[in-house]
N, C-alpha and C positions, 0 to 999 in steps of 0.2 A: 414162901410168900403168903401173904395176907389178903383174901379178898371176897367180900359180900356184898350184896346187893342189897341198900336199906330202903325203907318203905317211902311213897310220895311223889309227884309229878306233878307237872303241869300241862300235860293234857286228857281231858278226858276217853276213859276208858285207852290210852294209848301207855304206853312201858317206860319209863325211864329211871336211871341208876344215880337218882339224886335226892338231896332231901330240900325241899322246897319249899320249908316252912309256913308257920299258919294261915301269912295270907295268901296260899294260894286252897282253891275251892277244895273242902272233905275229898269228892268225889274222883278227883285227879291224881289216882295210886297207880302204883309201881309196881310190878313183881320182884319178891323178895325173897330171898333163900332164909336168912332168921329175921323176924321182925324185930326193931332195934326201935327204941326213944329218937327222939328228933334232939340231938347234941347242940348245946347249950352254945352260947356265941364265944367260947371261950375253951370249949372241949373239942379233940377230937376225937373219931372213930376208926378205932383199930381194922384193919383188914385181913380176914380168916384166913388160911392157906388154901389153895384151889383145891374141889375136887369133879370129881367125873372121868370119864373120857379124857385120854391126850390122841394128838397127832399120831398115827403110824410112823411117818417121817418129817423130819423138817428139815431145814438147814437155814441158815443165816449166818451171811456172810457182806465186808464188806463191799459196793460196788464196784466195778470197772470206772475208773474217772473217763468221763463223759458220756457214761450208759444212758438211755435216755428211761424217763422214771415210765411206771407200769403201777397202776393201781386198779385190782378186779378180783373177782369174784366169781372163780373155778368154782364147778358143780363138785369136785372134790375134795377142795381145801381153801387155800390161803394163799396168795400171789402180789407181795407187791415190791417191785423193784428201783432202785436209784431213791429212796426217800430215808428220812431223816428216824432212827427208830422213836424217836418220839409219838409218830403216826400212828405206828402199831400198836404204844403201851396206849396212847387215848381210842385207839379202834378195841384195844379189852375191856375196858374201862368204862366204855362212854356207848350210847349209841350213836347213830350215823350223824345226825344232826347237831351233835357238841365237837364232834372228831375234827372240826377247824379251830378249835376254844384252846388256843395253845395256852394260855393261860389258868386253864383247868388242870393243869401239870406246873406243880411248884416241885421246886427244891435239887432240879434234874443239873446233870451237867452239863458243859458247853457241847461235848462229844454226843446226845445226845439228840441234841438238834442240829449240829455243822456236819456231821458225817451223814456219808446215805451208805445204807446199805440193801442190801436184797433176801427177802423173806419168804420163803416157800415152803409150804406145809400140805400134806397128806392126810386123807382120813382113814382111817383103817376102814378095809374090805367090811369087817363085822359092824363097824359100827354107822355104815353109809343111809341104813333104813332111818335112821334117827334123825341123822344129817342131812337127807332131803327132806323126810316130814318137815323141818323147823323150816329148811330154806322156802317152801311152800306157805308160809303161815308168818315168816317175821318181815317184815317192815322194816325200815331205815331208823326207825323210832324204839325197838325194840331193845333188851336188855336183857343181861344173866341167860345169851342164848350157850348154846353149844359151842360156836364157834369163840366167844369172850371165854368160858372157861377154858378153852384149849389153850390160846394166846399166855393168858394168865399163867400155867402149869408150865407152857412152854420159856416163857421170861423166867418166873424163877427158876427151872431148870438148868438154862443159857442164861443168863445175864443175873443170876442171883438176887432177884428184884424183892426187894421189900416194900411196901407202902402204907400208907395211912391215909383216912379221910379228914379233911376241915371245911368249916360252912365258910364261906364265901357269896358272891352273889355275882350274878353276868347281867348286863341289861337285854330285857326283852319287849314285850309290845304285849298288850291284850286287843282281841279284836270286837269292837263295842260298836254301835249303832248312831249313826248320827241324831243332831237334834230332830230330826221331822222320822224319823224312825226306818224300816228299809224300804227302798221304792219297788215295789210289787210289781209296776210295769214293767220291769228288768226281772226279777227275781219270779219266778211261777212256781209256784208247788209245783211239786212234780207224784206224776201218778202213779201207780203202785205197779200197773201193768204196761207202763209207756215201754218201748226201744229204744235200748241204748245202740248207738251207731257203734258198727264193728270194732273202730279202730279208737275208740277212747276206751282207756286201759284202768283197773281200779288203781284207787287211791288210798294213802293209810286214814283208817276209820272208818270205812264206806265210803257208797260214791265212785262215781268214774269222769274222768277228765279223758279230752282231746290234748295230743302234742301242741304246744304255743306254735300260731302259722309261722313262719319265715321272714324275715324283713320286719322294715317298717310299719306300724300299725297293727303288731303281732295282735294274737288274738287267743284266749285258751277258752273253751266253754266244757261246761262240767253236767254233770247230770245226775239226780238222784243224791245230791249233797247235801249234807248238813253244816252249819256253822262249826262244829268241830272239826269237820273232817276238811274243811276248808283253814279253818288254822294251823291244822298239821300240813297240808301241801303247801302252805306259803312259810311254812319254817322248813321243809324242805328244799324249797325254790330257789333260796335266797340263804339261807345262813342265818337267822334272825326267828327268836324263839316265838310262834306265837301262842296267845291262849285265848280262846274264845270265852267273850264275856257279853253277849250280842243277846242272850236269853231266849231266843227262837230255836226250838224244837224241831222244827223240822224239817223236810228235804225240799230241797228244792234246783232248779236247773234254772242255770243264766254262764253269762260270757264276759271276761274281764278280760280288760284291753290295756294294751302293752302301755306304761309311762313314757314319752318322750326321754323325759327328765332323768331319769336314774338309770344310771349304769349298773349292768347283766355286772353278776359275781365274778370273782375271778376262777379262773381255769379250773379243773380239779386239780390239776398237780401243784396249785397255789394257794389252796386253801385255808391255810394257818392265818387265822384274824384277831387282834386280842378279843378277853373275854367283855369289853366294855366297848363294843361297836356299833351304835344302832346305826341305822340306814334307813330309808323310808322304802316302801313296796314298790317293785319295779309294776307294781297294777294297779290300776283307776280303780281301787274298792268305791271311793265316793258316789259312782254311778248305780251303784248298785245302796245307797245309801249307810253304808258302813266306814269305817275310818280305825286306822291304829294308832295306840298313845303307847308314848314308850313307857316301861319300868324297870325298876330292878328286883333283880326271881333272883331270893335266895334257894341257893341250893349245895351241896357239897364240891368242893375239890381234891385232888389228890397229888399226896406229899409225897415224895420219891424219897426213902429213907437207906437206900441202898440199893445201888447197881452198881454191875459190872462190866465193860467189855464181854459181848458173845462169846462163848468159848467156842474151842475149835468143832468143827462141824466133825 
């Protein structure tokens, strides 16, 4: 199999496995195993064979008909049961926050996506220091971790997967500043030596958020935030990519309150959205003087140029 990680993102200082052409900001890079040209709207990009690290064990198999699905995330591998191997190839692939973009996977078979089956994977004993450092330090936004190359070595192993990159584009949102700019009565710098309350947990970029209250009139308030780090929680919130373009520097703590109007994502085990779905934010960013506009973020897809049925375990 063929597989690398080329340079560029859309968010900053945050990981992503896509190429996302010029107009999105310099600043918004990727980790990259070889750095590669940004491919022409007409070419695509080959994908290397995996290396590093495999699984100690795995197995994959298909499910029990009417198993109920399982998607997590063991301290020592890989677990996900009753779903569609489609899942898995966009969880090597993709970081956490594309992994609903079923349309980021061209070219796949029916079997592919109609069948579930179940995935269990091991980390070898030697190679676990490696495997919690990363799980320590990566993010839902992350990319070219440890756990993507395994996945990768393990498909073309089992399933003889080949692939390839082509640019494509998914719609996403920037998150920009209204006309009268942010409302500072809601929004407060926040101080270098304030308290965070116990139970608001970090967020990807910096920053720490409260769990949203319960019910009607939910509520999430955040602390020590910046505008990026706030576009990557509301692309992980929702399914929908944001990228901060609000031009404010710096942190700040406020509280965005739940929409009437828009309905919560669906389930995790329902994840699969096409690549062309905007949605509006289930949160009153307007109160806080902000607002999102939709676009469309070029960035790469990948082409299934050969699978097979998992062979036998």
């Amino acid at each position: 199999m063929r597989c690398a990680i080329t340079k560029t993102g859309f968010f900053p200082t945050i990981l992503l496995p896509a190429v996302m052409g010029a107009a999105i900001t310099p600043s918004l890079a990727l980790c990259q195993e070889t750095p590669a040209p940004s491919p022409s709207p007409a070419s695509s990009s080959p994908v290397p064979g995996p290396r590093g690290p495999v699984f100690d064990v795995i197995s994959i198999r298909p499910s029990t008909p009417g198993e109920s699905w399982l998607i997590s995330d063991p301290p020592d591998g890989y677990r996900v049961l009753a779903q569609p191997l489609g899942r898995t190839i966009l969880r090597a692939y993709f970081p956490r926050i594309l992994q609903s973009r079923v349309a980021l996977l061209q070219g796949a078979p029916g079997w592919v996506w109609d069948d579930a089956y179940d995935v269990v994977a091991k980390v070898a004993p030697g190679d676990m220091a490696e495997w919690e450092t990363q799980r320590l330090n990566m993010g839902s936004l992350a990319s070219g971790t440890m756990l993507q190359k395994m996945l990768q070595a393990a498909l073309a192993e089992r399933c003889k997967l080949v692939v390839h990159r082509v640019p494509m584009e998914i719609s996403g949102y920037v998150l920009v500043l209204k006309k009268h700019g942010p409302n500072l009565d809601q929004m407060k710098e926040a101080l270098p030596d304030e308290t965070v309350p116990p139970d608001a947990h970090r967020i990807s970029g910096g920053g720490s958020a409260t769990l949203p209250t319960p019910g009607p009139g939910s509520e999430k308030t955040y602390f020590q935030t910046s505008m990026a780090s706030l576009a990557a929680d509301l692309t992980l919130s929702w399914f929908g990519a944001v990228e901060d373009r609000t031009g404010l520097t710096g942190k700040y703590d406020f509280t965005l309150q739940k929409r009437e109007d828009v309905s919560s994502p669906p389930p995790a085990g329902q994840t699969i959205v096409p690549a062309t779905d905007p949605r509006p934010s289930p949160w009153n960013l307007e109160k806080l003087g902000l607002e999102l506009k939709v676009i469309q973020i070029p960035m790469e897809g990948l082409v299934i140029d050969h699978i097979e049925r998992p062979s036998a375990n």
